[in-house]
C-alpha positions as CSV (number, residue, x, y, z in Angstrom):
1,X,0.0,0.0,0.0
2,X,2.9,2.4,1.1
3,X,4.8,1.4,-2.4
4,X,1.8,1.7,-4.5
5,X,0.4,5.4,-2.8
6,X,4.5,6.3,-3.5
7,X,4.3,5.7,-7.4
8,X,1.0,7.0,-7.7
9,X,2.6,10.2,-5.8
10,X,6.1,9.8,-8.1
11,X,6.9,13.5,-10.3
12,X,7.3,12.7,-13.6
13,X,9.7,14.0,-15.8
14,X,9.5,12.0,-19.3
15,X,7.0,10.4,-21.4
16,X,8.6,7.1,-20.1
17,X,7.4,7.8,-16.5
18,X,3.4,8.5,-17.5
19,X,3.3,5.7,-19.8
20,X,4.7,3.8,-16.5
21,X,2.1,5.0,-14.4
22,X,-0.2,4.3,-16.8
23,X,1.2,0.7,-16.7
24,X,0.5,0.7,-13.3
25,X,-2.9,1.4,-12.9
26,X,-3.8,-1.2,-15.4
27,X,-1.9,-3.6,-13.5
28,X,-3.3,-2.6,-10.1
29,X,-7.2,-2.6,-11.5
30,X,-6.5,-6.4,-13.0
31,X,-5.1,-7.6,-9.5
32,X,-7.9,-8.6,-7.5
33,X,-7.1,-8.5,-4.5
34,X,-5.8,-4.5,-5.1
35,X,-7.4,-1.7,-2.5
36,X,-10.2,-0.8,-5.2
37,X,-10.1,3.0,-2.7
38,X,-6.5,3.8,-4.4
39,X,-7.6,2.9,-8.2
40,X,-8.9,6.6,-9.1
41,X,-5.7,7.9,-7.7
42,X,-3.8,5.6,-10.1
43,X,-6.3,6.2,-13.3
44,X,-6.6,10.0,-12.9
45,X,-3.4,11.0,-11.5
46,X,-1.2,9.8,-14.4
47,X,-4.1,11.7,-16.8
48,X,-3.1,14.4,-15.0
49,X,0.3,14.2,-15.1
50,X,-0.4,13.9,-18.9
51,X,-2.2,16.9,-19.9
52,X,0.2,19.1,-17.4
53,X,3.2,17.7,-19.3
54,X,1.8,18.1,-22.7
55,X,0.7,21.7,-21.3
56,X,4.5,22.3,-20.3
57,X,6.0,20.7,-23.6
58,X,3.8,22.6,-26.2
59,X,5.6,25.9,-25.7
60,X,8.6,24.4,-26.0
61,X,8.6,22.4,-29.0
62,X,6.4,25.0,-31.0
63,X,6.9,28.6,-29.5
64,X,3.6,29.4,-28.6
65,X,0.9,27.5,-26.3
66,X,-1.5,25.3,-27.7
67,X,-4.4,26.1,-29.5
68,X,-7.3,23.8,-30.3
69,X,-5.9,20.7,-29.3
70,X,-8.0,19.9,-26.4
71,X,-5.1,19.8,-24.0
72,X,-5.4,23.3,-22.5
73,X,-9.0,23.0,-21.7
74,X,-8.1,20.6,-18.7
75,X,-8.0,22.3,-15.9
76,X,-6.7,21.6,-12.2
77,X,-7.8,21.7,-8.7
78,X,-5.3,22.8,-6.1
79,X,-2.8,19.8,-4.7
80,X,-1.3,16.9,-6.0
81,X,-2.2,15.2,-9.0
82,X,-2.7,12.2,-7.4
83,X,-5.2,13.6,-5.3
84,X,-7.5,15.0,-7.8
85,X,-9.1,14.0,-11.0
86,X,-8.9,16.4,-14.1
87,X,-11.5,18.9,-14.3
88,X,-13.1,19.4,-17.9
């Protein structure tokens, strides 16, 4: 529980470390004897972690922030990504 609620919590820095969170959750949801209480955390924190790195990457890679794509219009609560679920 204490390992799990630490990777959920993990920064991420690359690509690499979402699509490992990502890996993650879909191996805690198939396990059945997981705690079913930490499975949002682990489905909508890496979804965060997503849109906020896209969010941080756009400017980079093209100059200017991103327009139209659908990634600006997620929107975050206050605290940890772990802790809260994407608002649209």
């Amino acid at each position: 529980m204490v390992i799990s609620k630490a990777i959920i919590a993990a920064p991420v820095v690359t690509e690499a470390d979402i699509a490992n969170k990502f890996r993650f959750a879909a191996n805690f949801i198939e396990y059945p004897h997981g705690l079913m209480a930490d499975e949002p955390r682990a489905v909508f924190g890496p979804l965060a972690d997503l849109a906020r790195f896209r969010n941080n990457e756009w400017p980079k890679e093209f100059g200017r922030p991103a327009v139209g794509t659908g990634v600006r219009r997620l929107t975050f609560r206050p605290g940890s990504s772990a802790d809260r679920a994407p608002t649209f």
